[in-house]
VOGU-3710 file (C-alpha; in Angstrom, 3 decimals, decimal comma):
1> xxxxxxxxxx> 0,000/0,000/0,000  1,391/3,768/-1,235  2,095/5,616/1,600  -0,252/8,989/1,395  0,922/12,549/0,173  -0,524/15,245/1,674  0,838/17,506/-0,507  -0,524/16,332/-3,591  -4,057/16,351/-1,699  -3,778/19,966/-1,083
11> xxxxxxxxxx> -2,699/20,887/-4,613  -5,744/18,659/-5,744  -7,508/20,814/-3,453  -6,215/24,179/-4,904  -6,594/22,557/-8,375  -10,227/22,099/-7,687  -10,889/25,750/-6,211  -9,405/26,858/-9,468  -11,143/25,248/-11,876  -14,634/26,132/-9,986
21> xxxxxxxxxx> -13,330/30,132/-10,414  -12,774/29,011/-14,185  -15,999/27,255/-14,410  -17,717/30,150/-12,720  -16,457/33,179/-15,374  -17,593/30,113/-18,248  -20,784/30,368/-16,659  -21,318/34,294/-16,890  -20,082/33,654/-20,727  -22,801/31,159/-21,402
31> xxxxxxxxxx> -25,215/33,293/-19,980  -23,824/36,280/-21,849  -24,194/34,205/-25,071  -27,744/33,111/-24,274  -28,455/36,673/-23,637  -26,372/38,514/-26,295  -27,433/36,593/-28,994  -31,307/35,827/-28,554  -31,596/40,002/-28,705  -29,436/39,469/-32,208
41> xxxxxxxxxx> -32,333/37,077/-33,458  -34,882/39,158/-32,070  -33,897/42,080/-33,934  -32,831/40,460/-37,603  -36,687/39,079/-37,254  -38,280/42,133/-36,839  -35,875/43,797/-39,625  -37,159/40,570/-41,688  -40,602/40,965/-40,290  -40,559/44,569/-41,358
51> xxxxxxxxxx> -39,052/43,900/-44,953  -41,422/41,523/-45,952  -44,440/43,506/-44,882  -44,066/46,513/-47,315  -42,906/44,312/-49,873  -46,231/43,232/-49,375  -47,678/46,451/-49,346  -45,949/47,073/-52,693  -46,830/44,185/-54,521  -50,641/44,512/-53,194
61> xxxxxxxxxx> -50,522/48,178/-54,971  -51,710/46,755/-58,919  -52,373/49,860/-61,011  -55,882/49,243/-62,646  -56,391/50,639/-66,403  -59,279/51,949/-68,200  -61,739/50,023/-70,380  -60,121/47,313/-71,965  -56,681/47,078/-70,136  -58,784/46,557/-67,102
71> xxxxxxxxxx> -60,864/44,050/-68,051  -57,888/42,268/-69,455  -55,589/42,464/-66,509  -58,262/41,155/-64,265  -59,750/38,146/-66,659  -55,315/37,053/-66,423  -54,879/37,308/-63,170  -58,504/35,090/-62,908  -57,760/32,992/-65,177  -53,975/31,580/-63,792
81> xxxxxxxxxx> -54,246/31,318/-60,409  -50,797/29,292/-60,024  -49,162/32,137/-62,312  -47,692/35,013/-60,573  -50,639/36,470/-59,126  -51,240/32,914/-57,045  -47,760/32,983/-55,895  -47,978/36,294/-54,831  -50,629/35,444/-52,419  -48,943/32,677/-50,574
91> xxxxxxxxxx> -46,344/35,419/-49,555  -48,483/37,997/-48,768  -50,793/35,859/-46,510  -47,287/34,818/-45,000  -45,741/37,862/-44,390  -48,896/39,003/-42,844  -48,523/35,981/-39,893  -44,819/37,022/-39,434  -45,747/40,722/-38,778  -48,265/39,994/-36,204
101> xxxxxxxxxx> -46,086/41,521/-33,243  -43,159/39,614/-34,404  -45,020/36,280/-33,258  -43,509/33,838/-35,571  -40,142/35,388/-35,219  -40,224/34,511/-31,287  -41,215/31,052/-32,343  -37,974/30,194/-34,145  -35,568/28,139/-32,509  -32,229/26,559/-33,609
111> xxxxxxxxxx> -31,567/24,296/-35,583  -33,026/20,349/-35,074  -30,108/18,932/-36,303  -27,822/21,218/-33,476  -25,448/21,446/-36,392  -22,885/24,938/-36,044  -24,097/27,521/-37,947  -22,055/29,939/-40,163  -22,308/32,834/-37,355  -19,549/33,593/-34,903
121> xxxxxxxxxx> -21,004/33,554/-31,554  -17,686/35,601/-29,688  -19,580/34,492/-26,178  -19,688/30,907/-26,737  -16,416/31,034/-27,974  -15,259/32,414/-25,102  -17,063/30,231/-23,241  -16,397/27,021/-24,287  -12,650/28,218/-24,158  -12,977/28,886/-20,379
131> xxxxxxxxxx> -14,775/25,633/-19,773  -12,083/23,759/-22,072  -9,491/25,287/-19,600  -11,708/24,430/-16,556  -11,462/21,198/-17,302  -8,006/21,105/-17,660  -7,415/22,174/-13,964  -9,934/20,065/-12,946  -8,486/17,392/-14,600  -5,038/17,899/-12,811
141> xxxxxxxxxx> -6,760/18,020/-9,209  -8,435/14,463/-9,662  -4,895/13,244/-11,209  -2,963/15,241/-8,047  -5,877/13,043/-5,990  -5,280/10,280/-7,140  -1,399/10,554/-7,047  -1,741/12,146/-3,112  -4,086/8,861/-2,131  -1,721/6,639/-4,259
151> xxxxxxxxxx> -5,170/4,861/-6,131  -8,071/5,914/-7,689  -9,523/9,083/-6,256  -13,256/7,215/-6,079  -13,350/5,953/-2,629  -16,021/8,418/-1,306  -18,394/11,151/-2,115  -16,083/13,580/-2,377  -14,167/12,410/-4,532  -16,738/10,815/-6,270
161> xxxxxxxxxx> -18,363/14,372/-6,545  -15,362/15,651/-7,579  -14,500/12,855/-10,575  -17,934/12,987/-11,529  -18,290/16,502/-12,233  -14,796/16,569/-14,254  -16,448/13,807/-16,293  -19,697/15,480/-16,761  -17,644/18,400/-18,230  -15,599/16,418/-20,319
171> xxxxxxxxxx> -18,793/14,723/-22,034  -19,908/18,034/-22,919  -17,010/19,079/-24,290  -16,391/15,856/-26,637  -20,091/16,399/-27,869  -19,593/19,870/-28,587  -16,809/18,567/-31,149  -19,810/17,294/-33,383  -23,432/19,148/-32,410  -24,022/22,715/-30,967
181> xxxxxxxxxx> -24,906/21,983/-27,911  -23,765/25,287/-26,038  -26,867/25,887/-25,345  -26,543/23,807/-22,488  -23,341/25,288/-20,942  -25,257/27,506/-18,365  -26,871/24,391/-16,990  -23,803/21,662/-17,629  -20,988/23,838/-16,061  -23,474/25,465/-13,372
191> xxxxxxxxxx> -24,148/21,936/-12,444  -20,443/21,298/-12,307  -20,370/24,182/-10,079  -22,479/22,689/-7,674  -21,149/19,617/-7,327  -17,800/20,875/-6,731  -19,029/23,651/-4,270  -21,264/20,823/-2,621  -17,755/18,211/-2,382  -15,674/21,485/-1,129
201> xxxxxxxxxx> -17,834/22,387/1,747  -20,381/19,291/2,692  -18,513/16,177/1,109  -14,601/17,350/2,003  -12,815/14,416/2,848  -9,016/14,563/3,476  -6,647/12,109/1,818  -6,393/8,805/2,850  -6,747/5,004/1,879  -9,498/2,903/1,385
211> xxxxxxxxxx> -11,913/1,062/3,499  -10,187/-2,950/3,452  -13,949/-3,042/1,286  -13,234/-1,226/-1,710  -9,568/-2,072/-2,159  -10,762/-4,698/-5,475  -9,919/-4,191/-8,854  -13,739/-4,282/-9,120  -13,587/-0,718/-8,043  -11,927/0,841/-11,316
221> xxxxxxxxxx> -14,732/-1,276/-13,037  -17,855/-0,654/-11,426  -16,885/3,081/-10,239  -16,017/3,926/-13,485  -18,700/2,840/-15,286  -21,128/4,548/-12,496  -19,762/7,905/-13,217  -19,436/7,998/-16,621  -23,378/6,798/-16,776  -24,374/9,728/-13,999
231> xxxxxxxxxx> -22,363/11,921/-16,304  -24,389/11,083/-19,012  -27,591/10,849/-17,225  -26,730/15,328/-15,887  -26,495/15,560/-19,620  -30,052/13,935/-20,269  -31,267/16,089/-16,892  -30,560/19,056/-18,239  -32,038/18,524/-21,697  -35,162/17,507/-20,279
241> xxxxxxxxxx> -35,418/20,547/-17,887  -35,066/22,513/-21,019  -37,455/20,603/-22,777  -40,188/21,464/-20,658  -39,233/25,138/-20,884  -39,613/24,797/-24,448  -42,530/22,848/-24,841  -44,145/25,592/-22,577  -42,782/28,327/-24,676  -44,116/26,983/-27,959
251> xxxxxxxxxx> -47,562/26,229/-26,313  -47,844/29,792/-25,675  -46,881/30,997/-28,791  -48,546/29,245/-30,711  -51,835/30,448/-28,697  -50,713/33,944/-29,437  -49,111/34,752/-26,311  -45,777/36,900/-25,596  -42,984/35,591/-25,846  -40,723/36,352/-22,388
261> xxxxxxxxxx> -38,068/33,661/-22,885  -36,402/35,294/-25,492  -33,168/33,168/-24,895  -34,840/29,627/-25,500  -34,440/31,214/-28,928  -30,992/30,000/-29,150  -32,176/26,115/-27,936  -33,021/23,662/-30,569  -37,078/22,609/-30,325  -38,438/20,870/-27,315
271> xxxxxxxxxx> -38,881/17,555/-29,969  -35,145/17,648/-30,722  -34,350/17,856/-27,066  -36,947/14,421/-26,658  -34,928/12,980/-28,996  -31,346/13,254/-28,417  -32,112/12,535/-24,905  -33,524/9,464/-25,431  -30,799/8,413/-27,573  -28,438/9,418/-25,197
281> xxxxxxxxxx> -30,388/7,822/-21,965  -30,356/4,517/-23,795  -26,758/4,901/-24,076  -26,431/5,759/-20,519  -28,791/3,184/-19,352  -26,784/0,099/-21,003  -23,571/1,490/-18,556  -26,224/1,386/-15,490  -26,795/-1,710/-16,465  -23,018/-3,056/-16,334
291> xxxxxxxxxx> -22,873/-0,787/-13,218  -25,746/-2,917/-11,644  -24,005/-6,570/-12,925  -20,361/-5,787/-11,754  -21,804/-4,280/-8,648  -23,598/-7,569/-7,789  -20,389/-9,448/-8,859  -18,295/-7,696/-6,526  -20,508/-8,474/-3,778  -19,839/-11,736/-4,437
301> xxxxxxxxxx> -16,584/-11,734/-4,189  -16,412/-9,555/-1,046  -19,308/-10,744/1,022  -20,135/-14,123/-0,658  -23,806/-13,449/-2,067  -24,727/-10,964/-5,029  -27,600/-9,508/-3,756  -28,556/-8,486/-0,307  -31,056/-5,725/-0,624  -28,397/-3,430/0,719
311> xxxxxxxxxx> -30,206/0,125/0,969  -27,506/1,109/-2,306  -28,031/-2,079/-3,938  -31,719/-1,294/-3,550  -31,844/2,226/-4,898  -29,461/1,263/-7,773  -31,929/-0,861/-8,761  -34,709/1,634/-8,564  -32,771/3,883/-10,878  -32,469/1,050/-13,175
321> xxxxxxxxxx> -36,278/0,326/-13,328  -37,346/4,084/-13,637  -34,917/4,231/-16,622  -35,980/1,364/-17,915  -39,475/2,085/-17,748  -38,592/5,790/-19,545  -36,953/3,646/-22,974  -39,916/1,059/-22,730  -42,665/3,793/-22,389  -41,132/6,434/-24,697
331> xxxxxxxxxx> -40,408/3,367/-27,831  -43,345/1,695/-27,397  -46,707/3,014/-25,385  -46,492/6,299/-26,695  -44,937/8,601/-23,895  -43,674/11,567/-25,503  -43,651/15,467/-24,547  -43,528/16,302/-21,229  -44,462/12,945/-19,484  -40,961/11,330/-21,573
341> xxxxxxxxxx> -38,916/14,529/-19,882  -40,604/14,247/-16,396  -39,662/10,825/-16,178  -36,074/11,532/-17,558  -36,240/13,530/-14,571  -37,894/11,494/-11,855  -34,831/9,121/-12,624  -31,888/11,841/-12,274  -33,029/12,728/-8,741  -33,315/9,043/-8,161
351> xxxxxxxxxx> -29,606/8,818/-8,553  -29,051/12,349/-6,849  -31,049/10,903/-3,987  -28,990/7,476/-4,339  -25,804/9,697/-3,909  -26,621/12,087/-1,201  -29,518/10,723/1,319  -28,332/7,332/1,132  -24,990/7,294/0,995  -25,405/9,870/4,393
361> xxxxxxxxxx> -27,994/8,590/6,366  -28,935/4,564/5,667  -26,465/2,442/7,451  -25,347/-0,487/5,084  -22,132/-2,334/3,591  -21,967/0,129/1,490  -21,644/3,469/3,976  -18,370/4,864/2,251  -19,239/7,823/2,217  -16,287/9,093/3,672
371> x> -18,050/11,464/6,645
//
């Protein structure tokens, strides 16, 4: 056993402080962006708006002749409906909908495909930069962890707070590399934040070895996979909250209401959300499913039976069935909209209730929590 170095620990600790400043001035950024740019939108749309309404009026102004010329214009313009006169209409009627207090240009949203458009967004650049850099020092103060414990810094919940956070971050950041999903930086890094905040000051734990329990190969497996599937599953959190923003949003446009979330202009539509995080739950879902198998295995091995209904064995399992019952319901009985994301939901606090309540306060085999 590696004796323990305190002074990596407290770098790891200064690491971490750091990269929650970084995280925080990425935070203002995202916001900035959110902010900045859904004013941008809203203006071009009432320029747009504005354009196409007195080309309208233009076109609508047809001089009428005398006699003959009249009758002739009108008896064309009867007669070919699908010629230029029918054409015009379409636009006309259309223009007339987008002018309507700028209604339809508060309905648009980005992009379903969350491809990067040709605009430079300076704020998410800078952004994503900060949080890029975040991540960085974060990185170091898990690697300065695990180097001052002499193992893998996952042996309780602040670590596990810690490591988890760095990986949520790091997800987000290696999806950004093929969709546009800044949109969710505000809620990914503030999230990030949290945790970190939450490890510093209600999880710390100083540096030390393991409980004789954990000290199994079976802990780089099953640890692992458990954080990089909660990573996933803050990703799929946050999506859904934003869904049901959205979905609101466009219910109340559409009615004819005002639009006063002008900054869910810059997030893709609440049916895009639905469906990247459902492909991205079933993703996450398969590693809660290893998570749940090694776990049992390991018991096993260290107790001699692979289930116990262990208060954590129990509430992993819950998570499993509520996520579970969010693929079977969404693919095949129909639940879409809201009830989909309220279930994605119910299911994150399930494992944010796993992690906190009963890691504190149900006595078990598996009390590691460190406190």
């Amino acid at each position: 056993m590696l004796a323990i170095n305190e002074t990596m620990g407290q770098y790891s600790e200064l690491f971490m402080l750091l990269a929650a400043g970084t995280y925080t001035v990425a935070f203002i950024a995202f916001a900035w962006d959110l902010a900045k740019s859904s004013k941008a939108l809203l203006a071009v749309d009432l320029k747009a708006a504005a354009a196409a309404e007195a080309s309208a009026a233009a076109t609508s102004k047809v001089p009428v002749g005398a006699g003959v010329g009249a009758g002739a214009a009108v008896d064309r313009a009867d007669s070919d409906v699908s010629g230029p006169a029918g054409r015009a209409e379409r636009p006309s009627s259309a223009t007339g909908r987008a002018s309507n207090g700028a209604v339809a240009g508060a309905g648009q949203t980005a992009d379903a495909g969350m491809r990067y458009a040709a605009e430079r967004r300076v704020p998410a650049r800078v952004a994503v930069a900060l949080t890029v850099l975040g991540a960085v020092i974060h990185g170091a103060g898990v690697v300065t962890r695990a180097f001052g414990a002499g193992r893998v810094p996952w042996g309780n919940m602040y670590e596990f707070l810690t490591t988890g956070a760095f990986v949520a971050v790091a997800v987000f950041l290696l999806v950004l590399i093929r969709r546009d999903l800044r949109f969710l930086g505000t809620f990914v890094v503030g999230l990030a934040i949290i945790m970190l905040v939450a490890a510093s000051v209600a999880y710390w734990t100083p540096v030390g070895h393991l409980v004789p329990a954990l000290q199994s190969y079976w802990l780089v497996i099953h640890v692992s996979i458990a954080v990089l599937s909660s990573a996933l599953f803050t990703l799929t959190f946050a999506m859904s909250a934003l869904q049901l923003v959205q979905a609101h949003r466009q219910k109340t446009i559409a009615s004819g209401g005002a639009d006063k979330l002008g900054f869910m202009r810059l997030v893709p539509s609440a049916l895009s959300l639905e469906n990247l995080s459902y492909r991205i739950n079933a993703i996450a879902f398969v590693g809660w499913t290893f998570t749940l198998m090694f776990g049992a295995i390991w018991a096993e091995k260290a107790w001699g039976r692979f289930w116990g209904w262990d208060t954590k064995e129990v509430w992993t399992f819950v998570i499993w069935v509520v996520y579970a019952g969010y693929l079977h319901a969404r693919a095949t009985r129909g639940w879409t909209g809201t009830r989909a994301a309220w279930l994605s939901i119910v299911g994150y606090l399930c494992v944010v209730f796993n992690f906190t309540i009963v890691n504190q306060f149900f006595n078990g085999l598996h009390s590691y929590s460190g406190l």
